[in-house]
Structure formats: C-alpha cells, structure tokens
C-alpha positions in Angstrom: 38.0 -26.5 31.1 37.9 -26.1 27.1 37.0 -23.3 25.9 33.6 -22.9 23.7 34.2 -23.2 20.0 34.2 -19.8 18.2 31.5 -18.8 15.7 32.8 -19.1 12.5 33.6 -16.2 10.4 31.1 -14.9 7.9 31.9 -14.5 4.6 32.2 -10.8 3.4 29.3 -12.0 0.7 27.2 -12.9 3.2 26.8 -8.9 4.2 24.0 -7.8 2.0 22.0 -10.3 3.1 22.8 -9.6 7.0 22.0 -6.0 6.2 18.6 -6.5 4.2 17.3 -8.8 7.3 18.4 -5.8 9.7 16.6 -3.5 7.2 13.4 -5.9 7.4 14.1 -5.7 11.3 13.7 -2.3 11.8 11.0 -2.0 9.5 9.1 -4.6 11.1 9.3 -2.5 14.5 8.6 0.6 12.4 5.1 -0.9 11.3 4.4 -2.4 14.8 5.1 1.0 16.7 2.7 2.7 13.9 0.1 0.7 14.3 0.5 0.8 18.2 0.7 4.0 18.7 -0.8 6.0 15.9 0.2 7.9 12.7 1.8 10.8 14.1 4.6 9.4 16.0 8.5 10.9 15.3 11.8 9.4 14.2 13.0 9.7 17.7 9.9 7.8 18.9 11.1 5.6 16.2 14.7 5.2 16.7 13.8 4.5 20.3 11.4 1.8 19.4 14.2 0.3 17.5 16.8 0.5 20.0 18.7 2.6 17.6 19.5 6.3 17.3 18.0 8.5 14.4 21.7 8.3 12.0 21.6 4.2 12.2 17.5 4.4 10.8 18.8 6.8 8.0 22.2 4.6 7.3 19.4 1.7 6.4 17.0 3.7 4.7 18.5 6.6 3.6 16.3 9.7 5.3 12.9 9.9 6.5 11.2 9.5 3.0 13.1 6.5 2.8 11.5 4.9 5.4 7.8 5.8 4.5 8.4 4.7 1.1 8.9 1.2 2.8 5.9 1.6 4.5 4.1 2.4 1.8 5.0 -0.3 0.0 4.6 -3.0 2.7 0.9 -1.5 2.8 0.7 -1.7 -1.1 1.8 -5.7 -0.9 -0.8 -6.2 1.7 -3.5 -4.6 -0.7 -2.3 -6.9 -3.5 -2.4 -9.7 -1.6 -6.3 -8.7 -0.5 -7.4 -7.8 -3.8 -5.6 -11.1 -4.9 -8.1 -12.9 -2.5 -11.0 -11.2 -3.1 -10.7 -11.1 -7.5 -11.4 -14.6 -9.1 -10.0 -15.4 -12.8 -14.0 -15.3 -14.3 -14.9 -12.2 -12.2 -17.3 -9.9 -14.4 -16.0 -6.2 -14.7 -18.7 -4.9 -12.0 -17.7 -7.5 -9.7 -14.4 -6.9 -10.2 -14.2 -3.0 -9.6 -16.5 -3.7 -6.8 -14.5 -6.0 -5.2 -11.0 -4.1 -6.2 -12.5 -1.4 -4.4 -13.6 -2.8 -1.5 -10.4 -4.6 -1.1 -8.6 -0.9 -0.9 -10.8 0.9 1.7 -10.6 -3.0 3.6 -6.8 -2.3 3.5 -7.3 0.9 4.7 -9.9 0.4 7.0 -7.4 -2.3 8.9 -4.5 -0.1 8.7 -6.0 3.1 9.2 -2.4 4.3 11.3 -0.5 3.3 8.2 -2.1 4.9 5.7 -2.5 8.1 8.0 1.2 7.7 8.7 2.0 7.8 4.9 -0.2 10.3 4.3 0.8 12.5 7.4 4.8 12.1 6.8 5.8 12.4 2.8 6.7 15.7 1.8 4.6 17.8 -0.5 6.9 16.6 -3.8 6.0 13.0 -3.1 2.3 13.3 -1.5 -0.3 10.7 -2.2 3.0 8.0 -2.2 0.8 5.3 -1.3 -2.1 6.0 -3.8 0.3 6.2 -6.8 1.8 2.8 -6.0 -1.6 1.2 -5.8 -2.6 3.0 -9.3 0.2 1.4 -10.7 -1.5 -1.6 -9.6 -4.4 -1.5 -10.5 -3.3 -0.1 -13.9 -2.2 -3.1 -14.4 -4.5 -5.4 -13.5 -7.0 -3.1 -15.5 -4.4 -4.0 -18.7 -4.6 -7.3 -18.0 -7.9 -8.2 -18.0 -9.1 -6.0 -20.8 -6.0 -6.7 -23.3 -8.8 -8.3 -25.6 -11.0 -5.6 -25.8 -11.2 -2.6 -27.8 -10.3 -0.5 -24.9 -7.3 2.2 -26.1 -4.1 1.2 -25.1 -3.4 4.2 -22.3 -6.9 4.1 -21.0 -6.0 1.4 -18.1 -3.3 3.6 -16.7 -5.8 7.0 -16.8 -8.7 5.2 -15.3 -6.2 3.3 -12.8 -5.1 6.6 -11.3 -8.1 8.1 -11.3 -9.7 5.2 -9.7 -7.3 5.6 -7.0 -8.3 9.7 -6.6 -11.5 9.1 -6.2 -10.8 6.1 -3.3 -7.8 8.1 -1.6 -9.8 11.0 -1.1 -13.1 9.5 0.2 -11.2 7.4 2.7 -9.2 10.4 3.8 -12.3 11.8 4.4 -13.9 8.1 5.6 -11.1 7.9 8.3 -11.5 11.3 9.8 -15.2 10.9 9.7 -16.5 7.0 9.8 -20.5 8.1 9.5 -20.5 5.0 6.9 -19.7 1.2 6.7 -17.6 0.2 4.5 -20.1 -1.6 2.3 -22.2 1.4 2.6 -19.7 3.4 1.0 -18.5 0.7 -1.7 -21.6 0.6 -2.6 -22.3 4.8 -3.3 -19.0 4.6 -5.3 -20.0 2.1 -7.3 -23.4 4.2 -8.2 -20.8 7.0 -9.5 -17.7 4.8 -10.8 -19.7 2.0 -12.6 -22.3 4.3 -14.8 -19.4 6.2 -16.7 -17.0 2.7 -17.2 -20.1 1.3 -18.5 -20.2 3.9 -21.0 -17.1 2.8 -22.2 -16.9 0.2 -23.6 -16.1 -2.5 -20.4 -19.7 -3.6 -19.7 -20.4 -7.2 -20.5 -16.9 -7.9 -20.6 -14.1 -10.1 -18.8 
C-alpha cells in the first residue's frame, strides 16, 4: 500500500499571510463570543472560546488593548459600510446628518455587546476608542462634501468629533436605559444638532 502524498512545503513568504488569517480567526471568534455572551466577558473566557490560552491571544495581538482596538475597528467598518448605504451622492446636508446619525446609533443599537465591550474594556488613556475612530470618519466625510463651501478648513474635524460626543454619550445612556426608539431619539438630536449647523453656514448646501 503507497503511501499518501505529503503536503507540500510552504514557502517561508507565505507566513504573514498564514498568520493574518489566524489573526482574522481569532478575531472572528472574539466578536462571535461578545455578541453571544455579552460585554463583560474576560480573556480567559476568551482564550477558551478560541481554543487558545491567554499568551497565544497576546502573541497575535499584542495585549488586551490590542485586541479591543480590533474590535473597535471591525465595528467602525461596519458603521462605514451602514452610513455608506444609508448617504446618497445628492443627499441635502439635513438629510445627510440625519441619516449619518441614524446610521451610528443603528450600528450601535445591533451591536449593543460590542460597543459595551469597547467601552467596558479600554483603559482610561484610550477611552472612547471607538467614538474617536468614527469621528475621524465622519471628519472626513464632513470635508468631503463641504470642500466647496466657505466652511473653514478645521471646522470638519471640530464638528466631527463633537458630533460623535454628543452620539456616544446619548447612546451610552440609550443602551442602559432604552425608554426611546431609535427614530424617536434621531429625531430630538436633530432638534439640537441641526439649529446650530444651520447657523453656520451648511444650510442649503451639498
């Protein structure tokens, strides 16, 4: 009886690659588990998940921050993506911050264990991980659409982040206490976030 052909060897090149998919892997569990089980679960309820102990998660991700950074921005692609859908290129600027909005707290509304387990797990130096990256976003989709405007150059990054304050905190708060739709709170942030960008300069414009 022959025996069964032996796998090829694979090229020393090839072990980036082989790494970033076991990276994805255990991400991919990571996310799963979370979303399973809740925000507050621990490395070890981690490692375990993965099949892993707690020294292989850090070899692939460096240390626990490491890891919710991932998260964080595996949440922040999924918002892109959302906002993507929900923003068309003739979109009016009240339709747009409406629907930018909306497309955040429908993120967060979906993935309520994610962004608790973000919020829950990043140490104080790098709090609000999550918010930041999606200010950067919308910083620049802000620069984007009003680069023919008079609008000052820095203004897209300041209102951007401060966007994102006002939308972190109410759905931190949203989360813990759901006593409003989603559309019923869009809609009361509008009334406050609309009447002072309207004042500046945006109204009216693409």
């Amino acid at each position: 009886m022959s025996e069964a052909p032996s796998e090829p060897m694979t090229p020393d090149a090839s072990r980036p690659q082989r790494r970033a998919r076991r990276r994805e892997e255990l991400l991919d569990n990571t996310v799963a588990l979370i979303r399973r089980e809740g925000p507050l679960v621990s490395m070890d309820r981690i490692a375990a998940e993965c099949g892993v102990t707690k020294p292989i998660i850090y070899r692939y991700f460096g240390d626990r921050e490491g890891l919710v950074k991932e998260v964080a921005r595996k949440l922040v692609a999924e918002f892109t993506i959302e906002m993507c859908r929900a923003l068309g290129p003739a979109t009016g600027p009240r339709q747009h911050l409406m629907a930018t909005m909306d497309s955040f707290l429908a993120v967060v509304e979906r993935e309520t264990n994610l962004y608790r387990f973000i919020n829950h797990h990043t140490s104080v130096e790098r709090r609000d991980l999550f918010g930041r990256l999606v200010a950067e976003q919308f910083a620049a989709d802000m620069k984007h659409r009003l680069r023919d405007t008079d609008v000052p150059a820095g203004a897209p990054r300041t209102w951007g982040h401060a966007l994102v304050g006002i939308l972190h905190y109410a759905s931190d708060w949203w989360t813990a206490e759901p006593t409003l739709t989603r559309a019923e709170l869009v809609d009361q942030l509008m009334a406050m976030v609309w009447n002072g960008l309207a004042n500046v300069g945006t109204e009216g414009r693409s």
